[in-house]
PQR file with spaces between the fields and no chain letter, atoms N, CA, C, O and H, PARSE charges and radii, in Angstrom:
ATOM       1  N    UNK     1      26.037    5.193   14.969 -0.4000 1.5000
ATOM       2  CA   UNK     1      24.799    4.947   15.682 -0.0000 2.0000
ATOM       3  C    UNK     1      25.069    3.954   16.823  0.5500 1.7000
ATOM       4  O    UNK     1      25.602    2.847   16.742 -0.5500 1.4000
ATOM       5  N    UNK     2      24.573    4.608   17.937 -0.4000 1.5000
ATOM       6  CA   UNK     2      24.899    3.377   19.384 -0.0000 2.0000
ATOM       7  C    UNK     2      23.972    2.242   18.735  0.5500 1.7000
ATOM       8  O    UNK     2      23.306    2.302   17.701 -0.5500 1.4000
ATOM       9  H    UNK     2      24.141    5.507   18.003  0.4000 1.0000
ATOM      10  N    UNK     3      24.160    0.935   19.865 -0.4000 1.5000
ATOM      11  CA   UNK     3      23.928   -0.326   19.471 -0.0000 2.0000
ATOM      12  C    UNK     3      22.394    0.206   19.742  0.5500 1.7000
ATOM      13  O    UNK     3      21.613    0.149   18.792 -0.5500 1.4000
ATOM      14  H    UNK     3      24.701    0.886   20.705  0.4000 1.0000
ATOM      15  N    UNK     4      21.788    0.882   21.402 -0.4000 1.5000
ATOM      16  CA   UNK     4      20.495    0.785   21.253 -0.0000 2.0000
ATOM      17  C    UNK     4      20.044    1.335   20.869  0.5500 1.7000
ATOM      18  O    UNK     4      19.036    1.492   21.558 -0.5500 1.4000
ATOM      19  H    UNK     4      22.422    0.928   22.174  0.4000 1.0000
ATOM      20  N    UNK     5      19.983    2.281   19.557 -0.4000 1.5000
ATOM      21  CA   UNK     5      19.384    2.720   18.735 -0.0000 2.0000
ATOM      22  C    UNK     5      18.809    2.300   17.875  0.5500 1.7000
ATOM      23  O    UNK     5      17.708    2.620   17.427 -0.5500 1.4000
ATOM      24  H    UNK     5      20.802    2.154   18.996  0.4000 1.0000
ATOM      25  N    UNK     6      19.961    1.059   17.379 -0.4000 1.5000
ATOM      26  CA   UNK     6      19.859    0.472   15.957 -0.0000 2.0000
ATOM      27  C    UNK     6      18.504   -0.755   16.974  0.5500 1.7000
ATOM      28  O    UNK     6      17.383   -0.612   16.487 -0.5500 1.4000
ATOM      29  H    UNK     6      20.856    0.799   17.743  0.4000 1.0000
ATOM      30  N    UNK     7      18.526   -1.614   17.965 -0.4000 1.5000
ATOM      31  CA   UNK     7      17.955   -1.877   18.218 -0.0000 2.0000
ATOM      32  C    UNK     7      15.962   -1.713   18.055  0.5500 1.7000
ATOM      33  O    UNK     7      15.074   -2.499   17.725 -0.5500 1.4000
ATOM      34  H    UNK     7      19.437   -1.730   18.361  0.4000 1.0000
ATOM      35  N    UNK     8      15.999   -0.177   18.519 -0.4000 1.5000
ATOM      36  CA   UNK     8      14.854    0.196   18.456 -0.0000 2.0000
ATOM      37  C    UNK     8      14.258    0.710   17.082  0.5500 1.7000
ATOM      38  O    UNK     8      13.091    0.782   16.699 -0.5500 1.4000
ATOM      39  H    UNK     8      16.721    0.461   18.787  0.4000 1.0000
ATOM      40  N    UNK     9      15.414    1.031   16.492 -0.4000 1.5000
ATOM      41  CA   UNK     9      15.265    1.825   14.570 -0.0000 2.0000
ATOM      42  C    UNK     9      14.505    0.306   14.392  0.5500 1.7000
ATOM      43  O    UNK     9      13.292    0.373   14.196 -0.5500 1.4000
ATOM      44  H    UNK     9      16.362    0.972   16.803  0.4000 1.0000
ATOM      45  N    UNK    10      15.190   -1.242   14.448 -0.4000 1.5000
ATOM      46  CA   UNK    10      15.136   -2.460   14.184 -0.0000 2.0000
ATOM      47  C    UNK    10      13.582   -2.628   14.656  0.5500 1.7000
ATOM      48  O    UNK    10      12.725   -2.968   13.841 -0.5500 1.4000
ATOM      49  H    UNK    10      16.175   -1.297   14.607  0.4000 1.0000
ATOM      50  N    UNK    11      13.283   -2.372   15.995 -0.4000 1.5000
ATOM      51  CA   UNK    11      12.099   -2.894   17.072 -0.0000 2.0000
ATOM      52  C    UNK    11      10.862   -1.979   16.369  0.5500 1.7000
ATOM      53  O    UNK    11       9.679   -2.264   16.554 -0.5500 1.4000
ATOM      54  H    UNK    11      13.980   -2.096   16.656  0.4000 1.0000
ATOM      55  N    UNK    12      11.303   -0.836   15.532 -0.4000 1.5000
ATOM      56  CA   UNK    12      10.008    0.071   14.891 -0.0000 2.0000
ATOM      57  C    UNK    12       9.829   -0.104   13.800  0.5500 1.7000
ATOM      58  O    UNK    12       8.773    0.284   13.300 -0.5500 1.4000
ATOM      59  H    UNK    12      12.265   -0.604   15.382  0.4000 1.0000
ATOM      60  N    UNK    13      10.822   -0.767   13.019 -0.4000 1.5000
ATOM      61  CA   UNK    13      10.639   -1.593   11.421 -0.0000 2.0000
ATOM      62  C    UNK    13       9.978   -2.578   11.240  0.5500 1.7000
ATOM      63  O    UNK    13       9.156   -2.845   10.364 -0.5500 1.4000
ATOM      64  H    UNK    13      11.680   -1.082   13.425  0.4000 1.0000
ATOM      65  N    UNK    14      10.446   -3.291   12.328 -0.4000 1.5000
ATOM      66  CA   UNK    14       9.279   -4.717   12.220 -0.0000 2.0000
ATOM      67  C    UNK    14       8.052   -4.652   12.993  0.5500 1.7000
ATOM      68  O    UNK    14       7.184   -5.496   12.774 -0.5500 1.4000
ATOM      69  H    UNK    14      11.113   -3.074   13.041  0.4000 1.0000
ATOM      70  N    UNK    15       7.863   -3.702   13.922 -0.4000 1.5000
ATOM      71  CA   UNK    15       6.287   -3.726   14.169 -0.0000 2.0000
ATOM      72  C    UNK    15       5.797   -3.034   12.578  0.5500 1.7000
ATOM      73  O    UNK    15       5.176   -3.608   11.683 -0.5500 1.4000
ATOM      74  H    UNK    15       8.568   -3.015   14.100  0.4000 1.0000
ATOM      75  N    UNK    16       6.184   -1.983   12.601 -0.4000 1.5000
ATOM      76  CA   UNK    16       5.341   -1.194   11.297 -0.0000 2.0000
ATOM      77  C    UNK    16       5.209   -2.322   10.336  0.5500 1.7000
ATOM      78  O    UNK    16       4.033   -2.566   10.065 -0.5500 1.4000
ATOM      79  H    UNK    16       6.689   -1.517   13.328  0.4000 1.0000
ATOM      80  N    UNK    17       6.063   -3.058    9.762 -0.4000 1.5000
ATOM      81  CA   UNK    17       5.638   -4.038    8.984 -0.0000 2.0000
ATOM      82  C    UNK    17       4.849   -5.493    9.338  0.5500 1.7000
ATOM      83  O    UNK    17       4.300   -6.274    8.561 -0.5500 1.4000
ATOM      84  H    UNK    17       7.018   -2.861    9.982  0.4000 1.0000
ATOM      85  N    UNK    18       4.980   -5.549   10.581 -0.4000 1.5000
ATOM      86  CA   UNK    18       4.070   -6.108   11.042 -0.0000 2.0000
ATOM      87  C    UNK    18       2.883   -5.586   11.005  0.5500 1.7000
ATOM      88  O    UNK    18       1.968   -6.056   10.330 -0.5500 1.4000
ATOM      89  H    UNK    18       5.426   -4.914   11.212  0.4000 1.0000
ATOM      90  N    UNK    19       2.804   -4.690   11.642 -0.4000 1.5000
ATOM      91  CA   UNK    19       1.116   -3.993   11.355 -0.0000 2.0000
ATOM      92  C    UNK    19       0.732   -4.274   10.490  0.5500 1.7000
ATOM      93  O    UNK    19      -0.202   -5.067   10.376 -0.5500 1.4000
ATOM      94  H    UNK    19       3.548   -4.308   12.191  0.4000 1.0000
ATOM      95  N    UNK    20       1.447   -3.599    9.378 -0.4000 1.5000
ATOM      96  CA   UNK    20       0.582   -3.311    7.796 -0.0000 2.0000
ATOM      97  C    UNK    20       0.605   -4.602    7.469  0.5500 1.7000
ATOM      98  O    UNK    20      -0.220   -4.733    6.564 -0.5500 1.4000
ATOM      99  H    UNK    20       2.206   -2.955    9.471  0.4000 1.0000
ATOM     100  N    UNK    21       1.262   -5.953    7.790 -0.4000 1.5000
ATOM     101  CA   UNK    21       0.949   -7.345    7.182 -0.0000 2.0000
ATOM     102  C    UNK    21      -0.513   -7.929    7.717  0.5500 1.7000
ATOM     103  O    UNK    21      -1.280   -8.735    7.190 -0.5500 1.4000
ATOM     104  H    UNK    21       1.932   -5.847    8.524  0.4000 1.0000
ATOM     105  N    UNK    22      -0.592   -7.223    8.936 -0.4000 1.5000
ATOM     106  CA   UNK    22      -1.880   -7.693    9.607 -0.0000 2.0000
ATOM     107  C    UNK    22      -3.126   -6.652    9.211  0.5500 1.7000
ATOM     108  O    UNK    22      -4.227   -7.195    9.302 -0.5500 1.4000
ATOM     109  H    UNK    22       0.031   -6.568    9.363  0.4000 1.0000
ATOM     110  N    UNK    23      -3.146   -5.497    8.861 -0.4000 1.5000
ATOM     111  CA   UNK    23      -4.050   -4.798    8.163 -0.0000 2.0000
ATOM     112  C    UNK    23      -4.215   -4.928    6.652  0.5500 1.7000
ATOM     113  O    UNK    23      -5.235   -4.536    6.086 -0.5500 1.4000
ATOM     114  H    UNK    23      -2.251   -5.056    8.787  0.4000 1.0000
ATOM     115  N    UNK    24      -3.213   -5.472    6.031 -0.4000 1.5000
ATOM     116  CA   UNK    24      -3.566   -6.228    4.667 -0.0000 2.0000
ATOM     117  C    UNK    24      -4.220   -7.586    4.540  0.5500 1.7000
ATOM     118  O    UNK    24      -4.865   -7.927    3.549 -0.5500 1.4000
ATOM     119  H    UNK    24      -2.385   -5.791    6.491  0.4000 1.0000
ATOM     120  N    UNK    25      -3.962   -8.530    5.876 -0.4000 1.5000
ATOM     121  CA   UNK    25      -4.718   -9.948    5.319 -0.0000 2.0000
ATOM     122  C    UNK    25      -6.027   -9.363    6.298  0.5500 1.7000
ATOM     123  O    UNK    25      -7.134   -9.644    5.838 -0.5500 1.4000
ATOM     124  H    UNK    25      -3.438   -8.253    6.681  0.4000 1.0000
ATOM     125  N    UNK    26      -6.025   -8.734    7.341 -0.4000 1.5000
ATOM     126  CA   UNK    26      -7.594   -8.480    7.697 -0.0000 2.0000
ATOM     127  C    UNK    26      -8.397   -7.862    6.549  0.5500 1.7000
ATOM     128  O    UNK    26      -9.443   -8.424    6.226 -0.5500 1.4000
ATOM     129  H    UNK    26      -5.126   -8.505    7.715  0.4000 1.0000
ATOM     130  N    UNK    27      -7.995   -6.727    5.885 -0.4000 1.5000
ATOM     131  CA   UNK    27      -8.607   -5.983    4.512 -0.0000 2.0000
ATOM     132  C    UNK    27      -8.948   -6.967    3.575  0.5500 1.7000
ATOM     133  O    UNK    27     -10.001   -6.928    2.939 -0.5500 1.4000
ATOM     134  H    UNK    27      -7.144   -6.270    6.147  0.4000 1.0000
ATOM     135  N    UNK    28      -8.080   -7.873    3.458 -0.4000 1.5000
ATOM     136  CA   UNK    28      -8.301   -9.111    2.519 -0.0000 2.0000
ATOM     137  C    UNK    28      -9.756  -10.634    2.764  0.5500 1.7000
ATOM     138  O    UNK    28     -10.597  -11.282    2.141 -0.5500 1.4000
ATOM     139  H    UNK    28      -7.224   -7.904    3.975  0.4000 1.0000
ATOM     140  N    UNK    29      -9.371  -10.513    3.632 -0.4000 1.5000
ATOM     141  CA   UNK    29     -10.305  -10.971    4.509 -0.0000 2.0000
ATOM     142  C    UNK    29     -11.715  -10.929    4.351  0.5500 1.7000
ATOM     143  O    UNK    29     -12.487  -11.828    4.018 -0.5500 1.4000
ATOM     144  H    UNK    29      -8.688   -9.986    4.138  0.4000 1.0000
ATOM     145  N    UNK    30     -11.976   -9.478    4.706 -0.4000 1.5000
ATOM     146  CA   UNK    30     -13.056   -8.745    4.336 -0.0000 2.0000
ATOM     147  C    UNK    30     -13.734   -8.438    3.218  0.5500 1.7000
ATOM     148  O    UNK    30     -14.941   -8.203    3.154 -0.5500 1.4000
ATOM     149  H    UNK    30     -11.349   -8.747    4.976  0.4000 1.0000
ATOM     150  N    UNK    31     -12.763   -8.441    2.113 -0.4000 1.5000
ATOM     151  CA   UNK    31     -13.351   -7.829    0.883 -0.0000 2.0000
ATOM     152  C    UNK    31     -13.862   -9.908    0.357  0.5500 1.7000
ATOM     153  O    UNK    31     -14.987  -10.198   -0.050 -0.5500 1.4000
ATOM     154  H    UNK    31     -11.783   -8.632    2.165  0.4000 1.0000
ATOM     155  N    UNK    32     -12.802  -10.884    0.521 -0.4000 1.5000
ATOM     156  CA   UNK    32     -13.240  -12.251    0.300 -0.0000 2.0000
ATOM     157  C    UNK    32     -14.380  -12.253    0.619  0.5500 1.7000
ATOM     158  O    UNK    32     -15.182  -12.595   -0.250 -0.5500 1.4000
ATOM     159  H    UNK    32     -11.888  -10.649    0.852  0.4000 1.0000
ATOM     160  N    UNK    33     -14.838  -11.923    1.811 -0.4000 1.5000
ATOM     161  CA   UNK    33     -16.052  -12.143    2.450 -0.0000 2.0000
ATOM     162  C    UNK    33     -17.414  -11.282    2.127  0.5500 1.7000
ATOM     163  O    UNK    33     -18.536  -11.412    2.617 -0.5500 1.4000
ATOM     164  H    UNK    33     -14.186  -11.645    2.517  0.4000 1.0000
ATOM     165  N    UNK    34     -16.934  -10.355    1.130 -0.4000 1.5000
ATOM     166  CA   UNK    34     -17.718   -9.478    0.846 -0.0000 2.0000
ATOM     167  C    UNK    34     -18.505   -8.329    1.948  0.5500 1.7000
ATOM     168  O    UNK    34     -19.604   -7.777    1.903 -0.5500 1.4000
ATOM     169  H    UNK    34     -16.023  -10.250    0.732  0.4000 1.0000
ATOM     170  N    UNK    35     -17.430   -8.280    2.874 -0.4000 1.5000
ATOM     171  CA   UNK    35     -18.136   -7.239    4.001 -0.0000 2.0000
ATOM     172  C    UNK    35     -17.136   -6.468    4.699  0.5500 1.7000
ATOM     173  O    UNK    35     -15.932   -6.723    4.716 -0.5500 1.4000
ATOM     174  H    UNK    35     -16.537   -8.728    2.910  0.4000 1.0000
ATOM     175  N    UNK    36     -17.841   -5.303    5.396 -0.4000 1.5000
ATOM     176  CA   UNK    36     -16.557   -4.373    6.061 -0.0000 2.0000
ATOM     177  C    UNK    36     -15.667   -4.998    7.024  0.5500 1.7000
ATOM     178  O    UNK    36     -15.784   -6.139    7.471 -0.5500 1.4000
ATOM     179  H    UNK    36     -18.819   -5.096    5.382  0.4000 1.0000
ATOM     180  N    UNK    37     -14.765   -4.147    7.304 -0.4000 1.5000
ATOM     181  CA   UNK    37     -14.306   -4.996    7.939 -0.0000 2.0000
ATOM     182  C    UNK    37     -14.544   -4.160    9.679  0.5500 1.7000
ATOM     183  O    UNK    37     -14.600   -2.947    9.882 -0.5500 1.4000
ATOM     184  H    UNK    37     -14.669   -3.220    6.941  0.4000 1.0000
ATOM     185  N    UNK    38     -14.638   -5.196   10.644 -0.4000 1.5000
ATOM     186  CA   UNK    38     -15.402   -5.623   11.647 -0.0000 2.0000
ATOM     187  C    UNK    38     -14.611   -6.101   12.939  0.5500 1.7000
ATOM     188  O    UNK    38     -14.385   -7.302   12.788 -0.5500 1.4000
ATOM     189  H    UNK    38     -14.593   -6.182   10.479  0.4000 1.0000
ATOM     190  N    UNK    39     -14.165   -5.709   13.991 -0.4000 1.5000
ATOM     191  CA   UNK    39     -13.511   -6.612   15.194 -0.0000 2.0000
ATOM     192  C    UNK    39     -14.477   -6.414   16.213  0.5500 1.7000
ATOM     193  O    UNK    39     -14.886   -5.316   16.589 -0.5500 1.4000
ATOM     194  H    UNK    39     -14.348   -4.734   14.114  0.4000 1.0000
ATOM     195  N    UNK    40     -14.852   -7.616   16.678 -0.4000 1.5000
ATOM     196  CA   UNK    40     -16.356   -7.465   17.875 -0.0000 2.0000
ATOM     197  C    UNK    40     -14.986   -6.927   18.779  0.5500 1.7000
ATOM     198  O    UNK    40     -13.832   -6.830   18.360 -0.5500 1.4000
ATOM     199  H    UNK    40     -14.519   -8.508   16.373  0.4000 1.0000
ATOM     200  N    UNK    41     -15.626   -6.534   20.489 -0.4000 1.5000
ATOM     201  CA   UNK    41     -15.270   -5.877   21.576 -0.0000 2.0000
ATOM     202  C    UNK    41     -14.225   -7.417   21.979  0.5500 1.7000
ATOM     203  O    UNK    41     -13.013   -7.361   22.190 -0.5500 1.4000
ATOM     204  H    UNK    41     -16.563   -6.612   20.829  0.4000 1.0000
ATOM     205  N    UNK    42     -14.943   -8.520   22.003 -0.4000 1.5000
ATOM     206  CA   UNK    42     -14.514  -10.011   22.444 -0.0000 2.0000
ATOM     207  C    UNK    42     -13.168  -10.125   21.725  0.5500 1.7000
ATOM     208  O    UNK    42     -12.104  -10.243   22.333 -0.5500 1.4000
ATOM     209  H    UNK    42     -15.927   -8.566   21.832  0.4000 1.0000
ATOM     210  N    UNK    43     -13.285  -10.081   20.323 -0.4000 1.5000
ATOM     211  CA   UNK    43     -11.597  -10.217   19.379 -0.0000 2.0000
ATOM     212  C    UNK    43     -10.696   -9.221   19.812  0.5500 1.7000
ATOM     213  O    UNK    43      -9.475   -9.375   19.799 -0.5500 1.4000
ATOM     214  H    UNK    43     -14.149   -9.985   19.829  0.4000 1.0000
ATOM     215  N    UNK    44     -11.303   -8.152   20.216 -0.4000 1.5000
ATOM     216  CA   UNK    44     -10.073   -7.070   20.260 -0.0000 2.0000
ATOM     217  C    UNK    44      -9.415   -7.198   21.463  0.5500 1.7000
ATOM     218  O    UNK    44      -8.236   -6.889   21.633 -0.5500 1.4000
ATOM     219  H    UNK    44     -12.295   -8.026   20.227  0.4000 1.0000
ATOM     220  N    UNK    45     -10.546   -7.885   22.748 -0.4000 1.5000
ATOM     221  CA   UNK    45      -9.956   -7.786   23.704 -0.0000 2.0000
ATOM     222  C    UNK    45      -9.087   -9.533   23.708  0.5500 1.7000
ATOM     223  O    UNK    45      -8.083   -9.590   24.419 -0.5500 1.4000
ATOM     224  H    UNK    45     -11.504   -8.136   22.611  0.4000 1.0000
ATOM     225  N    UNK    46      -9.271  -10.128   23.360 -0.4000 1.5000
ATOM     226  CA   UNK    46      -8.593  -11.424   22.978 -0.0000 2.0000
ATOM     227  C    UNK    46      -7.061  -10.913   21.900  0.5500 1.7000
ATOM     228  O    UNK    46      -5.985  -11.510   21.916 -0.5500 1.4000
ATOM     229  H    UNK    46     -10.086  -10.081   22.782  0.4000 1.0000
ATOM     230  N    UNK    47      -7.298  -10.028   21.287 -0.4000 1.5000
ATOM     231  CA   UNK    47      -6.289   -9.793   20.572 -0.0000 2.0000
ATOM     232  C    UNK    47      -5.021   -9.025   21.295  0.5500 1.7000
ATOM     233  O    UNK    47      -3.857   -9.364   21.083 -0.5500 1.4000
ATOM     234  H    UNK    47      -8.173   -9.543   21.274  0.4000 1.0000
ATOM     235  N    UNK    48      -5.388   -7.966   22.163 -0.4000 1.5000
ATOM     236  CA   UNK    48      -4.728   -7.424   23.403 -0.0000 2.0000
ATOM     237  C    UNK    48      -4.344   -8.113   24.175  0.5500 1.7000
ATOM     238  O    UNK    48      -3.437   -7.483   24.719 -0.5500 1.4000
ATOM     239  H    UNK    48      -6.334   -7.690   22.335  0.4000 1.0000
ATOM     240  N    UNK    49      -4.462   -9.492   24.839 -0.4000 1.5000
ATOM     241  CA   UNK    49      -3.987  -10.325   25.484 -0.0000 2.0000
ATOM     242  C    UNK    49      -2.879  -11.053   24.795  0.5500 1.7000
ATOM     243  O    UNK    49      -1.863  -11.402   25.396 -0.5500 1.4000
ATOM     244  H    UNK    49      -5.198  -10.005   24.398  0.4000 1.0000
ATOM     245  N    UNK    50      -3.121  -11.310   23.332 -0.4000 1.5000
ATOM     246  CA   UNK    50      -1.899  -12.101   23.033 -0.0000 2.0000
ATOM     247  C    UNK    50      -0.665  -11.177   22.986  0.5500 1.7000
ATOM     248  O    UNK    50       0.446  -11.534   23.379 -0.5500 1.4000
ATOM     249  H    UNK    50      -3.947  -11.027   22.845  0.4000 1.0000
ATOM     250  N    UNK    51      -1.010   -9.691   22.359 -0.4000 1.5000
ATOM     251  CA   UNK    51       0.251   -8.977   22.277 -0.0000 2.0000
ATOM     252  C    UNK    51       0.972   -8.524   23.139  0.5500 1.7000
ATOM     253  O    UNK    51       2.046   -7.983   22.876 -0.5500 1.4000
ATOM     254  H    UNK    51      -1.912   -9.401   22.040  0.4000 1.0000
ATOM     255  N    UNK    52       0.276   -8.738   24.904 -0.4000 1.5000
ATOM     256  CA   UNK    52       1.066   -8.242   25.764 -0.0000 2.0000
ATOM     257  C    UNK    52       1.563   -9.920   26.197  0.5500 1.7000
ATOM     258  O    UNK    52       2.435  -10.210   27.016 -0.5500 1.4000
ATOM     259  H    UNK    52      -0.596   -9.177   25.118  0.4000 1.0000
ATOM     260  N    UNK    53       0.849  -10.737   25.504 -0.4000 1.5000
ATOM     261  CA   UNK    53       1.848  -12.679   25.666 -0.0000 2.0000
ATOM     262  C    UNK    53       2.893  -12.250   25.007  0.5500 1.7000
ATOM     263  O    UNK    53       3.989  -12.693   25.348 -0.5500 1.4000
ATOM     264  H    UNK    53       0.141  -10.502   24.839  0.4000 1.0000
ATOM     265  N    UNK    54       2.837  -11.595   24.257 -0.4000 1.5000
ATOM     266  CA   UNK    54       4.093  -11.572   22.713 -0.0000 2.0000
ATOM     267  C    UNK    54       5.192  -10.690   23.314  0.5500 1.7000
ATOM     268  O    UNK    54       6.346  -11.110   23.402 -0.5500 1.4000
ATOM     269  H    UNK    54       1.946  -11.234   23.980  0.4000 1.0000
ATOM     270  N    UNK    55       4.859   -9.548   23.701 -0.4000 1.5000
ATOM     271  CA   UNK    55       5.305   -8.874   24.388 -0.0000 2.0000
ATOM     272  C    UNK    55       6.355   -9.280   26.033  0.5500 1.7000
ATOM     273  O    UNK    55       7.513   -9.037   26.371 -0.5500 1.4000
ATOM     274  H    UNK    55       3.922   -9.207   23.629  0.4000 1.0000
ATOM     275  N    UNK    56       5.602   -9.735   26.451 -0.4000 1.5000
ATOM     276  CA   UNK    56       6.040  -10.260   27.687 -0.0000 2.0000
ATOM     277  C    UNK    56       7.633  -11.328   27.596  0.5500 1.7000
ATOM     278  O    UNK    56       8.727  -11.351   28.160 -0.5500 1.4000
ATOM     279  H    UNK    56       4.661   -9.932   26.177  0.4000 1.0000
ATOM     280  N    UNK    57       6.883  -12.136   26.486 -0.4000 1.5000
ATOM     281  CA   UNK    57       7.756  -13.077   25.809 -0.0000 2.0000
ATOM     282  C    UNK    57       9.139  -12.704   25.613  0.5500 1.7000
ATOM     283  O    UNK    57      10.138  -13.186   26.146 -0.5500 1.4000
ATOM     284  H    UNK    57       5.994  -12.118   26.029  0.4000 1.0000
ATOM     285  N    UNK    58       9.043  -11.773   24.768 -0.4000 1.5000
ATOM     286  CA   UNK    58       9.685  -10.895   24.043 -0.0000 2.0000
ATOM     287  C    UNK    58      10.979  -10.442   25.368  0.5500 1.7000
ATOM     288  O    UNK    58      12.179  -10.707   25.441 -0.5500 1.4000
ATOM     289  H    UNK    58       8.231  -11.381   24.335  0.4000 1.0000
ATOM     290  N    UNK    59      10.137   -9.738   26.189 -0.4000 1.5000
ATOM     291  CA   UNK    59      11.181   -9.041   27.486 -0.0000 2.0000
ATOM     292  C    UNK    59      11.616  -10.475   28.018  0.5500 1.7000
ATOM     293  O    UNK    59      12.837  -10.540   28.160 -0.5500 1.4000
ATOM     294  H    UNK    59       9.163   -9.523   26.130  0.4000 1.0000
ATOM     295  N    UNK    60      10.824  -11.833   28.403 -0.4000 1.5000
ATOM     296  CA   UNK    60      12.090  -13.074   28.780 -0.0000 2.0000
ATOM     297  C    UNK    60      12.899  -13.328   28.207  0.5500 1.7000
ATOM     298  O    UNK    60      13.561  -14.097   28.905 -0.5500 1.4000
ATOM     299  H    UNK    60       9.833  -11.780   28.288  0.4000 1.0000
ATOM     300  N    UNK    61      13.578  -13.134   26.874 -0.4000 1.5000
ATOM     301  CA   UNK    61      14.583  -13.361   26.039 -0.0000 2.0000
ATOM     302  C    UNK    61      15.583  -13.699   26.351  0.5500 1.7000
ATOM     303  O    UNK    61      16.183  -14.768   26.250 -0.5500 1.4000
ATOM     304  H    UNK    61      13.040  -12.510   26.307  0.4000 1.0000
ATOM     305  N    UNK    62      15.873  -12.486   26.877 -0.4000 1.5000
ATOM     306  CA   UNK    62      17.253  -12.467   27.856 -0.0000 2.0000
ATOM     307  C    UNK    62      17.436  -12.617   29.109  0.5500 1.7000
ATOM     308  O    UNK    62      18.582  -12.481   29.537 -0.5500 1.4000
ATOM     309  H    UNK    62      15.385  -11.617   26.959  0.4000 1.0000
ATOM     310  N    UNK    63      16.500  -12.891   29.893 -0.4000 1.5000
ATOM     311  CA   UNK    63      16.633  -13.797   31.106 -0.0000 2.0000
ATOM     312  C    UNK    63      17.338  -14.808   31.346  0.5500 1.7000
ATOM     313  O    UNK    63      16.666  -15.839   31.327 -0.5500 1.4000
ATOM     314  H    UNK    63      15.569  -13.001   29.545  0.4000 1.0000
ATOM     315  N    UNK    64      18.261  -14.937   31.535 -0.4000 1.5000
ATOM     316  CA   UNK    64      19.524  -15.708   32.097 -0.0000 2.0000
ATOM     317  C    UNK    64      19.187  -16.559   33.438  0.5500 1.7000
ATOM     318  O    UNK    64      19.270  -17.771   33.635 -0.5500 1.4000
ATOM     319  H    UNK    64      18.807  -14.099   31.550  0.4000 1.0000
ATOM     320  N    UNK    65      18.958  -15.970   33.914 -0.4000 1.5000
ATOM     321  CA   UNK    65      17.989  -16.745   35.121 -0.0000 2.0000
ATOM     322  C    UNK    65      17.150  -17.888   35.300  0.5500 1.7000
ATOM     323  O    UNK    65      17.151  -18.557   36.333 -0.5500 1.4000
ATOM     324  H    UNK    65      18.890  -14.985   33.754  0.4000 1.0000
ATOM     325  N    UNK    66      16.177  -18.199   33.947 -0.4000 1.5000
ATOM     326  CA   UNK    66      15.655  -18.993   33.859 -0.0000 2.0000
ATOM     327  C    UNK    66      15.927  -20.538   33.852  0.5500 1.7000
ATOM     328  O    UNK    66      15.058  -21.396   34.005 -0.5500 1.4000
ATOM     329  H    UNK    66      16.176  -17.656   33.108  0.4000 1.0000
ATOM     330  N    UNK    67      17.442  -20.791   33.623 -0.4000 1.5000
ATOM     331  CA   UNK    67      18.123  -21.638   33.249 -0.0000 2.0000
ATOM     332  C    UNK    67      18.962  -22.398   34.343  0.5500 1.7000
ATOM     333  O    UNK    67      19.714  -23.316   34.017 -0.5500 1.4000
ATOM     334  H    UNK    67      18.148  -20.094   33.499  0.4000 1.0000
């Protein structure tokens, strides 16, 4: 397997488990609270901003330049 494969096999393991860690404590969340579960228009779009921060982040890594 080339290196950027294993990379991305790597980059699709940990989102997926990322996801499902974040759809288990939101589910959790909800049922504590005794209600469905709920993201107003405001959280989601607040939530989309951090992941393209995370994201963004993510692509400076290797910026050599910065330094």
């Amino acid at each position: 397997m080339q290196n950027n494969s294993r990379v991305l096999l790597a980059g699709t393991l940990l989102g997926a488990v990322t996801g499902l860690a974040a759809a288990m404590l939101l589910n959790r969340q909800a049922e504590r609270n005794n209600r469905e579960i709920a993201i107003t228009t405001g959280e989601g779009f607040q939530l989309g901003l951090m992941v393209v921060g995370l994201l963004r982040a993510i692509a400076n890594l290797g910026d050599e330049n910065k330094k």
